[in-house]
Each structure stands twice: as C-alpha cells, then as structure tokens.
C-alpha positions in Angstrom: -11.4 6.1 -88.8 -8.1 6.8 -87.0 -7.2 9.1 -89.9 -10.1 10.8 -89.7 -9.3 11.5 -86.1 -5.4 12.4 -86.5 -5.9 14.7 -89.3 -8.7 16.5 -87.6 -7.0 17.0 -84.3 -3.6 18.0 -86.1 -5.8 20.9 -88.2 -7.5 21.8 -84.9 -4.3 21.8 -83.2 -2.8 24.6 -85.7 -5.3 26.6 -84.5 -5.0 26.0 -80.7 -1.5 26.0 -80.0 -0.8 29.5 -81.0 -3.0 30.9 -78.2 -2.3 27.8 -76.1 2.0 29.3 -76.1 0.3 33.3 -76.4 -1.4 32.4 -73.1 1.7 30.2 -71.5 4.5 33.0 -72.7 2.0 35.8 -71.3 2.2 34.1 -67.5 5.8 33.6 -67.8 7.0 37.0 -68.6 5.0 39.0 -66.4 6.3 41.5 -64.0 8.9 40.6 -61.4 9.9 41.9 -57.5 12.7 44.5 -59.2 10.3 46.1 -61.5 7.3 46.3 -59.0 9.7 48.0 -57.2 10.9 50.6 -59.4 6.9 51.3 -60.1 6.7 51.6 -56.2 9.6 53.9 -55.9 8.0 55.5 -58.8 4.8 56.4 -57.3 6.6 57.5 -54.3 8.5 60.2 -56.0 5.4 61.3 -57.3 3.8 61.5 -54.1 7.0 63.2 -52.6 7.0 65.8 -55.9 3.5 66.6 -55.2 4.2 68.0 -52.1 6.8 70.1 -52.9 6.3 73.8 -54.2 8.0 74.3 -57.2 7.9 77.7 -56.6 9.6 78.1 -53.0 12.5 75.0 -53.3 13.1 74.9 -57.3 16.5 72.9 -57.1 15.0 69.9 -54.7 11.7 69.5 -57.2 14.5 69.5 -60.2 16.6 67.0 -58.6 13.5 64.7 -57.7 12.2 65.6 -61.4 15.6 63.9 -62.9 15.2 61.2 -60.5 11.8 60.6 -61.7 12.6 60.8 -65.4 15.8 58.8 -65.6 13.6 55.6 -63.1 10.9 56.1 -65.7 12.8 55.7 -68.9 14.6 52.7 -66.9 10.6 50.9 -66.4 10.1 51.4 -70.0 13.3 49.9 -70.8 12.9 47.1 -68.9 8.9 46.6 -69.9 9.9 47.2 -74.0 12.7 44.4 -73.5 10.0 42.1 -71.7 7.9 42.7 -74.6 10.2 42.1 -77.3 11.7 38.6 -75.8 8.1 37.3 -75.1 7.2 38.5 -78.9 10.1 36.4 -80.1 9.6 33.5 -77.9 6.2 33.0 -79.1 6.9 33.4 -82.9 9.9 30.8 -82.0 7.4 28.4 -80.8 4.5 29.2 -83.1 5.9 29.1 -86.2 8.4 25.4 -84.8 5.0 24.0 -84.0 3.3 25.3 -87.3 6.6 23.3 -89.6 6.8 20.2 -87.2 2.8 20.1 -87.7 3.8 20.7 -91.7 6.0 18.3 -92.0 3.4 15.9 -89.9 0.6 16.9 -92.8 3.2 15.9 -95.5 4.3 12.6 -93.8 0.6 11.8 -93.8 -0.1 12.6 -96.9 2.7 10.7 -98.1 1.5 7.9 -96.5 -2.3 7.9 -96.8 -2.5 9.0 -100.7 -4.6 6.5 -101.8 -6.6 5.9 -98.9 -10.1 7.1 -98.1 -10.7 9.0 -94.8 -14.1 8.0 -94.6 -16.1 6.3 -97.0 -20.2 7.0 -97.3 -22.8 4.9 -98.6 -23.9 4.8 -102.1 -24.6 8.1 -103.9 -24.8 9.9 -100.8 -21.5 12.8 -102.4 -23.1 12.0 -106.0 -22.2 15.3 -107.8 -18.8 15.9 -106.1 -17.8 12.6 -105.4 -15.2 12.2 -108.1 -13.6 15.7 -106.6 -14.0 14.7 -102.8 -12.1 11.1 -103.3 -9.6 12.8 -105.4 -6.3 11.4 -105.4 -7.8 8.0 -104.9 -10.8 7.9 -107.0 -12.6 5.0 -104.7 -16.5 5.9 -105.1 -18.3 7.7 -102.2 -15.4 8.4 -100.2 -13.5 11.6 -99.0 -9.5 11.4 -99.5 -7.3 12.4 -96.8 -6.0 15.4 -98.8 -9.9 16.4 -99.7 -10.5 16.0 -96.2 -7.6 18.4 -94.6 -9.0 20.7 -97.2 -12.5 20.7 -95.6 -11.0 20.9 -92.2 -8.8 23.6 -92.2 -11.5 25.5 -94.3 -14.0 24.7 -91.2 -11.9 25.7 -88.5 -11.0 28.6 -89.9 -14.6 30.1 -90.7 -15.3 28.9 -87.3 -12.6 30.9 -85.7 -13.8 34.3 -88.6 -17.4 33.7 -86.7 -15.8 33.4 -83.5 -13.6 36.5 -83.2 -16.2 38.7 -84.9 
C-alpha cells in the first residue's frame, strides 16, 4: 500500500511542482522601489509633455521627448532582464525537480520490479490481468511499472480536461 501511495504522489507531484516554482518565481521577481520609480518619473514626463505646446517651445518638448525615450527603453531593459532571469530560474528548477523525480521513478522501479502495487481479488482484471501485473506476472494484481503507467496517463487527461 505504501507504494501505491509514493508512486502516486511522486506522478502527482510532476505535475504540481512546475506551477508550484511558476507561482513562487512569479512573487519573487516582481517589480522593485527603482523601477516603480522610473514608471513614476515616467508618467510624470508625460504629464509635463502634455502640457507643453510643441508648437510655441519646440526645443524644451525635444529635450523632454529624449528624456522620455531613453527612461523608456531603460524600463524595458530592466522588465526584459527580469523576464529572462525568472524564465531561466524556473526551467532550472523545473526541469532539476523533473530528473531528481526521474531518477526517484528509476530507483523505485529498480527496487519494486517484482512486486505488486495492489493486488485485487479473484478475476476482478480478467482480460488484462496478464498485461496489468506485467513484469511480475502474480494473478490479479497491478505492477508498479503498470501502475505509473496508469497514473501519469490519469493525471495528465485530468490536467487536458482541466485547462480546456
């Protein structure tokens, strides 16, 4: 029964921890005090070019213009590079917790060959049950590699159903 348990967690967890560190990586990279204040000075140059006529004083709505520009391109430098290290950070971990689970599956698998996850009463998988207990071949039972099949087949038609 505990392998039941293990394995089913471990093929649940493959699917949770992904947006588990999506969700973590999103709170810690978020905007900080220096960028809120570049979008505030932002907004105030905006303000301040709005109520200038381009017409009458040219050279001051330039100058603010450039200003504008060059703080711009410096948000969207500094929002890109956010992006990109929180992208990388969360394959990093993904993908680390997607081989350590991996080589956990293997381990298992290793171990637990020729042992039944769960074992059923009498006829009760009678067409399949030679398929369902393979590697181990012990009547009316479900073999740890049959049953991580059927698991991770669940979970992920769940998750089709759910996103749709």
């Amino acid at each position: 029964m505990n392998l039941l348990i293990i394995s089913t967690v471990s093929c649940v967890l493959e699917y949770v921890i992904p947006a588990l560190i999506k969700y973590i990586t999103s709170r810690f990279y978020t905007m900080n005090k220096q960028d809120i204040e570049l979008r505030n000075e932002l907004i105030n140059l905006k303000q301040e070019m709005t109520g200038i006529s381009i017409v009458d004083e040219f050279s001051k709505y330039a100058k603010l213009q450039r200003r504008y520009n060059k703080l711009e391109s410096t948000v969207k430098e500094q929002v890109n590079e956010r992006l990109s290290s929180r992208k990388k950070v969360q394959m990093y971990l993904t993908y680390g917790f997607r081989l350590l689970n991996g080589l956990f599956m293997i381990i298992l698998l290793y171990q637990h060959k020729n042992k039944p996850v769960i074992t059923l009463p009498k006829g009760t998988l009678w067409p399949i049950q030679s398929l369902l207990s393979w590697p181990s071949y012990q009547e009316d039972s479900i073999s740890l590699f049959m049953w991580l099949i059927i698991a991770k087949l669940v979970i992920s038609t769940c998750k089709k159903i759910d996103v749709t």
